[in-house]
Backbone as CSV, one residue per row, in Angstrom:
resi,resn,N_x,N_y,N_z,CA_x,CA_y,CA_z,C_x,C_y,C_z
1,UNK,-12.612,7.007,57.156,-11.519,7.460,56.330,-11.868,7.303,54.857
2,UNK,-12.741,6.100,54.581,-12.760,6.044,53.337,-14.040,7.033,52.888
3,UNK,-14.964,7.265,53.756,-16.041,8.634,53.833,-15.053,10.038,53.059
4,UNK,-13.827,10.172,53.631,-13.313,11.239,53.155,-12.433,11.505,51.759
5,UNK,-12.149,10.037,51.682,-11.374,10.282,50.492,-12.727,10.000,49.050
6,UNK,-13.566,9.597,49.199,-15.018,9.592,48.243,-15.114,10.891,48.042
7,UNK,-15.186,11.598,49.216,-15.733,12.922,49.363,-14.826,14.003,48.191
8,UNK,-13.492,13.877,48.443,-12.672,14.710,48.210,-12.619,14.661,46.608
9,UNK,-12.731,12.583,46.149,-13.220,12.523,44.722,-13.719,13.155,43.958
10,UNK,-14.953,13.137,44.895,-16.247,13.314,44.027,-16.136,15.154,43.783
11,UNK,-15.666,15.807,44.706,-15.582,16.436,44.660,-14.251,17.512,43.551
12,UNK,-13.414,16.869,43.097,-12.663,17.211,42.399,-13.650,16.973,40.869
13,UNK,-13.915,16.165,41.139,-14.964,15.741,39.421,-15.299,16.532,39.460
14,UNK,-16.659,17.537,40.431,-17.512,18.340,39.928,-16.333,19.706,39.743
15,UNK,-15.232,20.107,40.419,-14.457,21.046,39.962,-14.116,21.444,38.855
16,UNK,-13.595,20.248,38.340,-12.764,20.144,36.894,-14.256,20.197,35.804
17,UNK,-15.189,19.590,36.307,-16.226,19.783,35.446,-17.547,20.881,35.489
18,UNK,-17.298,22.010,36.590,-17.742,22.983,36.600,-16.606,23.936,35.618
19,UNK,-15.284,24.035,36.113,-14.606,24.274,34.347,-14.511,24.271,33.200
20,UNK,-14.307,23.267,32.880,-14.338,22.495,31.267,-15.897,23.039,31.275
21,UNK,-17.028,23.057,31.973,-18.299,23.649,31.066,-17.892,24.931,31.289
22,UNK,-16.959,26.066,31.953,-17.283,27.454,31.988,-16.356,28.068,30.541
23,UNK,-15.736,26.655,30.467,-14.784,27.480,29.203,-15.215,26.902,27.859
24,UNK,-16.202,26.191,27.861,-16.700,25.363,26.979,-17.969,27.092,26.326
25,UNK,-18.503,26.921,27.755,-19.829,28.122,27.338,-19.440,30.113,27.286
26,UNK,-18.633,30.123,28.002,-17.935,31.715,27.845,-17.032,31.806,27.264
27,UNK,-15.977,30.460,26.647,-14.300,30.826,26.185,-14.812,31.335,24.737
28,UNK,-13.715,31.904,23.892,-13.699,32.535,22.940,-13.906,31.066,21.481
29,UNK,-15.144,31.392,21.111,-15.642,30.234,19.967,-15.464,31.266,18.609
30,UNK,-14.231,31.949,18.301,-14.258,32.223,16.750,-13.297,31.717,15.737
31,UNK,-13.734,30.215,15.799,-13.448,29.629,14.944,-14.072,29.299,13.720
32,UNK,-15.230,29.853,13.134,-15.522,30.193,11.987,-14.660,30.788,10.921
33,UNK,-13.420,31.765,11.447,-12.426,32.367,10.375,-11.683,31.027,9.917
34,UNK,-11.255,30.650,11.404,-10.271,29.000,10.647,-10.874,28.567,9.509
35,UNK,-12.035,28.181,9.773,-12.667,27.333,9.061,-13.012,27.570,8.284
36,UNK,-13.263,28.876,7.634,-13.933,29.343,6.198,-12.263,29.442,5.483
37,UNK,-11.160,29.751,6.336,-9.856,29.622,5.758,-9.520,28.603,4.968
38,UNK,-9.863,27.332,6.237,-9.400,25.979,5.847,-10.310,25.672,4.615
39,UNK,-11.305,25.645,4.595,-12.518,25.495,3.559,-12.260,25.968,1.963
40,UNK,-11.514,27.364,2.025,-11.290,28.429,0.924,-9.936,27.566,0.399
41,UNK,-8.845,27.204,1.384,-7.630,26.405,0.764,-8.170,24.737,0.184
42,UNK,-8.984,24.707,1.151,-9.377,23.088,0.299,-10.067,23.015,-1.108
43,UNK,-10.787,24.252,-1.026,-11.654,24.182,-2.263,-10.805,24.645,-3.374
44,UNK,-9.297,25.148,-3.514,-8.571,25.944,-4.407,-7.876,24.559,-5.146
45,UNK,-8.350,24.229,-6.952,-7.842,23.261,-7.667,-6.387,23.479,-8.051
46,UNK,-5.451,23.022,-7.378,-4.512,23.060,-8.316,-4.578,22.219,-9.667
47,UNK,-3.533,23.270,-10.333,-3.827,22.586,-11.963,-2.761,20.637,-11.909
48,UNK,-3.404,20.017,-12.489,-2.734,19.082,-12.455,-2.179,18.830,-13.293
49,UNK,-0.247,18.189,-13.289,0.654,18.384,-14.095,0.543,16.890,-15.131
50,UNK,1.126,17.604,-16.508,0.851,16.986,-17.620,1.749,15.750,-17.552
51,UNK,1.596,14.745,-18.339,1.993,13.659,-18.137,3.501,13.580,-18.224
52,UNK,3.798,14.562,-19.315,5.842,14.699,-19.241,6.159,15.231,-17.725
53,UNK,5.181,15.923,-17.321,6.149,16.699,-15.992,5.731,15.861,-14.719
54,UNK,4.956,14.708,-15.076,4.811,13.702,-13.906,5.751,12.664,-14.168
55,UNK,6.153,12.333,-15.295,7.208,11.476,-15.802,8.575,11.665,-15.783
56,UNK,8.463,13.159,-15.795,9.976,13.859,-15.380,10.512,13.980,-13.759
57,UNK,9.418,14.013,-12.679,8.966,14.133,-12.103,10.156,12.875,-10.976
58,UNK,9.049,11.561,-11.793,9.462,10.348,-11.328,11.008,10.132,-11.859
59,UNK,11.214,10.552,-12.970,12.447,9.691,-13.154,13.762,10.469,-12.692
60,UNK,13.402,12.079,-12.369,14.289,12.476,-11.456,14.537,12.388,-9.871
61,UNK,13.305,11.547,-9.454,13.249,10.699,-8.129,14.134,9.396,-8.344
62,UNK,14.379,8.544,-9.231,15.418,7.561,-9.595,14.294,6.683,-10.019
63,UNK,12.648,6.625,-10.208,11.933,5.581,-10.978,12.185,5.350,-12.675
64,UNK,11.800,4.366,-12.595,11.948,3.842,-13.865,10.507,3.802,-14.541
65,UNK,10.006,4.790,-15.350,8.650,4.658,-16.074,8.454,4.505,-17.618
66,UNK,7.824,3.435,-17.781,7.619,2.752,-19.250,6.028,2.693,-18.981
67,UNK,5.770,2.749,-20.458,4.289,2.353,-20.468,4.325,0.851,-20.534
68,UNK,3.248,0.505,-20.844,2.305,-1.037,-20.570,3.142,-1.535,-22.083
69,UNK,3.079,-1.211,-22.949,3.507,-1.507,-24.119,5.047,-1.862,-23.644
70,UNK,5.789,-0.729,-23.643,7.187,-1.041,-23.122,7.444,-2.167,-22.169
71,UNK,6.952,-2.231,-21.250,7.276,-3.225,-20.094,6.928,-4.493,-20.515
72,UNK,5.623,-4.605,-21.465,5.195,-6.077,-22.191,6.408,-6.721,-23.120
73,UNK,6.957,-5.633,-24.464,7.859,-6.503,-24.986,9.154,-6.453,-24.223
74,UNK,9.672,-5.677,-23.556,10.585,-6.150,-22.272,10.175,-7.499,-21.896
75,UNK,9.305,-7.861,-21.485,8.811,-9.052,-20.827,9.160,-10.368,-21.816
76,UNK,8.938,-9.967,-23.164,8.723,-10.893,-23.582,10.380,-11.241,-24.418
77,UNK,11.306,-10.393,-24.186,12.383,-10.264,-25.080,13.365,-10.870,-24.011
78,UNK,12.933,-10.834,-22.558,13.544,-11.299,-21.468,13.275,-13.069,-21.637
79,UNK,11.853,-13.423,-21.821,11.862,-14.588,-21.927,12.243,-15.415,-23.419
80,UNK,12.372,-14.403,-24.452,13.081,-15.176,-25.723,14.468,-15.652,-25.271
81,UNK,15.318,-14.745,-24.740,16.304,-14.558,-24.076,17.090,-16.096,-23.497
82,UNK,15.856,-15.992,-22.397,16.047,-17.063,-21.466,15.902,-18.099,-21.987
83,UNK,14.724,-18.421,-23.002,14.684,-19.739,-23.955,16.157,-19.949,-24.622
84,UNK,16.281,-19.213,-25.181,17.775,-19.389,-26.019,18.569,-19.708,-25.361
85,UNK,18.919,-19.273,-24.114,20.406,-19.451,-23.326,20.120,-20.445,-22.381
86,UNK,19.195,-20.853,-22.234,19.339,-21.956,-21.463,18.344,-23.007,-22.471
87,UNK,18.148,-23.340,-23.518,17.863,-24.220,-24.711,16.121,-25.134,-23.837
88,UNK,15.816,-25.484,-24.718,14.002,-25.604,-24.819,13.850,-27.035,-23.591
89,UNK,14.710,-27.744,-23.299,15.021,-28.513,-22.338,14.272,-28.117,-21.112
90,UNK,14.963,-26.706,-20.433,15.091,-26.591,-19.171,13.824,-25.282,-19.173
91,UNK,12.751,-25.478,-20.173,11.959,-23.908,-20.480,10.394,-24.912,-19.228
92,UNK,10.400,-25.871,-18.529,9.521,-26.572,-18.067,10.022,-26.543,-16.437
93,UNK,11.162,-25.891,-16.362,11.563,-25.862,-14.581,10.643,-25.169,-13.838
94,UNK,10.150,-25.684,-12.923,9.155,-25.028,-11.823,9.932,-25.093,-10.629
95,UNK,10.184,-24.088,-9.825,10.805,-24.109,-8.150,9.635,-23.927,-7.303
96,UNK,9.639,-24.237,-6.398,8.883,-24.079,-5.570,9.827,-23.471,-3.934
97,UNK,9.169,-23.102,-3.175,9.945,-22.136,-1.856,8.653,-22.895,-0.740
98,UNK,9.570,-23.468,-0.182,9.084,-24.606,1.439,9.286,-23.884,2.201
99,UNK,8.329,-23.440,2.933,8.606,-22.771,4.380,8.373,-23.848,5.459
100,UNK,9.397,-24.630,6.332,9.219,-25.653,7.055,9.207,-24.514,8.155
101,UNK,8.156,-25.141,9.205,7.830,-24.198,11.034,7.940,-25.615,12.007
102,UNK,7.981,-25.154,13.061,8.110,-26.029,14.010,6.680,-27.029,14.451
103,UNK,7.326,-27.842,13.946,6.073,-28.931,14.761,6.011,-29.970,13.277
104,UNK,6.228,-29.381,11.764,6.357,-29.977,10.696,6.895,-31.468,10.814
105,UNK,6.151,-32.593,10.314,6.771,-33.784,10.254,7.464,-33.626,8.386
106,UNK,8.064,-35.024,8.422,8.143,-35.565,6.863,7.107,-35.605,6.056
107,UNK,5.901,-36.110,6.664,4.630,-36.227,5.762,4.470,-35.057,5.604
108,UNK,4.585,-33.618,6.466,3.788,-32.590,5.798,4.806,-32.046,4.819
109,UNK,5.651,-32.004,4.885,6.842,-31.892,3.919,6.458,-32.538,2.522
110,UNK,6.404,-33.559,2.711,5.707,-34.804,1.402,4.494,-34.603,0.698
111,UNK,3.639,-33.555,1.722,2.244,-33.149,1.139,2.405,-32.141,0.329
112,UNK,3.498,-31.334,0.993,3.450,-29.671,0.088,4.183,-30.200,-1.084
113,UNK,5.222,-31.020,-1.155,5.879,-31.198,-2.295,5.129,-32.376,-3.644
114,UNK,3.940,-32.910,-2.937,2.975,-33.721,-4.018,2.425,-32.401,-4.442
115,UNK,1.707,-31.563,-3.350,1.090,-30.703,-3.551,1.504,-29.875,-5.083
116,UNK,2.559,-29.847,-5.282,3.841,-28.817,-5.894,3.806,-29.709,-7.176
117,UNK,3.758,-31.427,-7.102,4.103,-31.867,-8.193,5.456,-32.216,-8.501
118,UNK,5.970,-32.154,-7.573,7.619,-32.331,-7.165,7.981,-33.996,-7.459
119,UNK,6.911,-34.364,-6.217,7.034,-36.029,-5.787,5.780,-36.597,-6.090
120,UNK,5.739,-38.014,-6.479,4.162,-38.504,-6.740,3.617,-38.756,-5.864
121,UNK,4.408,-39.163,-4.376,3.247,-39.823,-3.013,4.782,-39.103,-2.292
122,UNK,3.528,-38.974,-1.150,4.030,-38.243,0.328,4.773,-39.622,1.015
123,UNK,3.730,-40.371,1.155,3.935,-41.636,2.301,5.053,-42.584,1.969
124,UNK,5.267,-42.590,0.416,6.911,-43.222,0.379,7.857,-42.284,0.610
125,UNK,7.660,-40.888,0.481,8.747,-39.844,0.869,8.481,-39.897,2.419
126,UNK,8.460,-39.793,3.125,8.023,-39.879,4.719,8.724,-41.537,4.643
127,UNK,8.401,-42.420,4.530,9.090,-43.637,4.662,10.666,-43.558,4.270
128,UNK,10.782,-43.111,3.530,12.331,-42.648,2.833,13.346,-42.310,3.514
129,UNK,12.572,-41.116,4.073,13.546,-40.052,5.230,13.413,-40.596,6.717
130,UNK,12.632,-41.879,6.482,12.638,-42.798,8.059,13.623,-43.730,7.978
131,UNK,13.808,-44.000,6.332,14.957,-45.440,6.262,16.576,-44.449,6.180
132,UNK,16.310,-43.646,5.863,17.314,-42.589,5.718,17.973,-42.271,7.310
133,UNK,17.256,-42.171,8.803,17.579,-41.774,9.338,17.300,-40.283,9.829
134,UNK,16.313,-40.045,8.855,16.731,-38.261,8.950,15.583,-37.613,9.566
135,UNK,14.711,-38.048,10.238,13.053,-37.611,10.640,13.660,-36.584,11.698
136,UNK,14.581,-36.222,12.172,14.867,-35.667,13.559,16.023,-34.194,12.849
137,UNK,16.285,-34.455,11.474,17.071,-33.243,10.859,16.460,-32.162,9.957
138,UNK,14.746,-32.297,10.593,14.175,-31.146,9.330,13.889,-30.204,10.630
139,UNK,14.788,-29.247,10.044,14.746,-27.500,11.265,13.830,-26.774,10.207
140,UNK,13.050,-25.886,10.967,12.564,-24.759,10.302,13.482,-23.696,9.304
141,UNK,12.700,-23.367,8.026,13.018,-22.525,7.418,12.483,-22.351,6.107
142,UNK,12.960,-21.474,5.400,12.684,-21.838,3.721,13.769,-22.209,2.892
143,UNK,12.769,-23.067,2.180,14.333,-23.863,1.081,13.421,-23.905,-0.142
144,UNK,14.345,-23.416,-0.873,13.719,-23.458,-2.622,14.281,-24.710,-3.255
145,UNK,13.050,-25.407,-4.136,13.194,-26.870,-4.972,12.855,-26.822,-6.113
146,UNK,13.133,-27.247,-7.167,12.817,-27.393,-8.685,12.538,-28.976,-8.797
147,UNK,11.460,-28.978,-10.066,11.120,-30.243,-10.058,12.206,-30.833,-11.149
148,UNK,13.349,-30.319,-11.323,14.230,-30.673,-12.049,15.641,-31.472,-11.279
149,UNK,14.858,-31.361,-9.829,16.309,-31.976,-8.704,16.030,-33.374,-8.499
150,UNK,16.898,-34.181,-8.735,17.256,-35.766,-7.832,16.210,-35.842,-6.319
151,UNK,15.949,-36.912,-6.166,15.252,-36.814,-4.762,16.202,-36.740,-3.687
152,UNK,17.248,-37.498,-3.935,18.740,-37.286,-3.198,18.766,-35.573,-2.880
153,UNK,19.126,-35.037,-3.962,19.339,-33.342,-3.817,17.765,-32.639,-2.915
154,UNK,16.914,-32.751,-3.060,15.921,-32.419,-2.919,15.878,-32.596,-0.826
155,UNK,15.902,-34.238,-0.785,16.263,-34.631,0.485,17.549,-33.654,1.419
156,UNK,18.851,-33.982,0.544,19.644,-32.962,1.582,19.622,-31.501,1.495
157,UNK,18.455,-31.188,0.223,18.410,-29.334,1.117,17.612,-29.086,2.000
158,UNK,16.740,-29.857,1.892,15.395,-29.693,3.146,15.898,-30.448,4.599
159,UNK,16.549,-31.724,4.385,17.105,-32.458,5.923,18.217,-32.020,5.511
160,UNK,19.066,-31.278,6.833,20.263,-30.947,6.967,20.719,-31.418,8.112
């Protein structure tokens, strides 16, 4: 039985592949027109549009386009800005963004935040959150910190 079904295999292969070569070697090959078509459209330059009508372009798509110049004193009129309204005090705040994952202890917590410059030593922060109680309340996620927070504050956004 299994003599016959080999047979019948093998035999469909050479079918389908006495085909595929009869239409491979007699079917109609004039595809040279395509191709001198496709060839003639690829090779045709369109003119490329001047910088107002690429700019017009974009900003009637809803972008916003400034040159390098523009966007620099933007940049810098944003941060005069910010100096002023929040006074020369608070111009040294750094945040940092903790992504805690599963399996994270306190110490690695303590590493990224020495790491950061946050805290001076890991191993009294890890001791901390052991006298604290709290080694069993750090869930995965991200939590943003400034080195401008209490260790208190710092502690209950990360252990919840």
């Amino acid at each position: 039985m299994k003599h016959n079904l080999l047979t019948s295999f093998a035999a469909g292969i050479l079918l389908s592949t006495s085909i595929t070569g009869a239409v491979y070697f007699f079917g109609d090959h004039d595809t040279t027109k395509e191709s001198v078509k496709t060839s003639e459209s690829q090779t045709k330059v369109q003119a490329q549009p001047t910088e107002d009508e690429m700019k017009n372009k974009l900003v009637s798509a809803g972008y916003i386009v400034q040159t390098k110049a523009e966007y620099d004193k933007k940049i810098e009129e944003t941060k005069a800005a910010a100096q002023k309204s929040s006074g020369n005090q608070d111009a040294n705040v750094s945040q940092v963004v903790i992504s805690v994952t599963d399996g994270m202890t306190s110490i690695d917590v303590g590493r990224i935040l020495v790491t950061a410059k946050i805290i001076p030593d890991a191993f009294n922060f890890s001791k901390d959150i052991e006298n604290r109680g709290l080694s069993n309340k750090l869930r995965p996620g991200t939590y943003v910190i400034n080195n401008k927070m209490p260790l208190d504050q710092i502690i209950n956004t990360i252990f919840k």
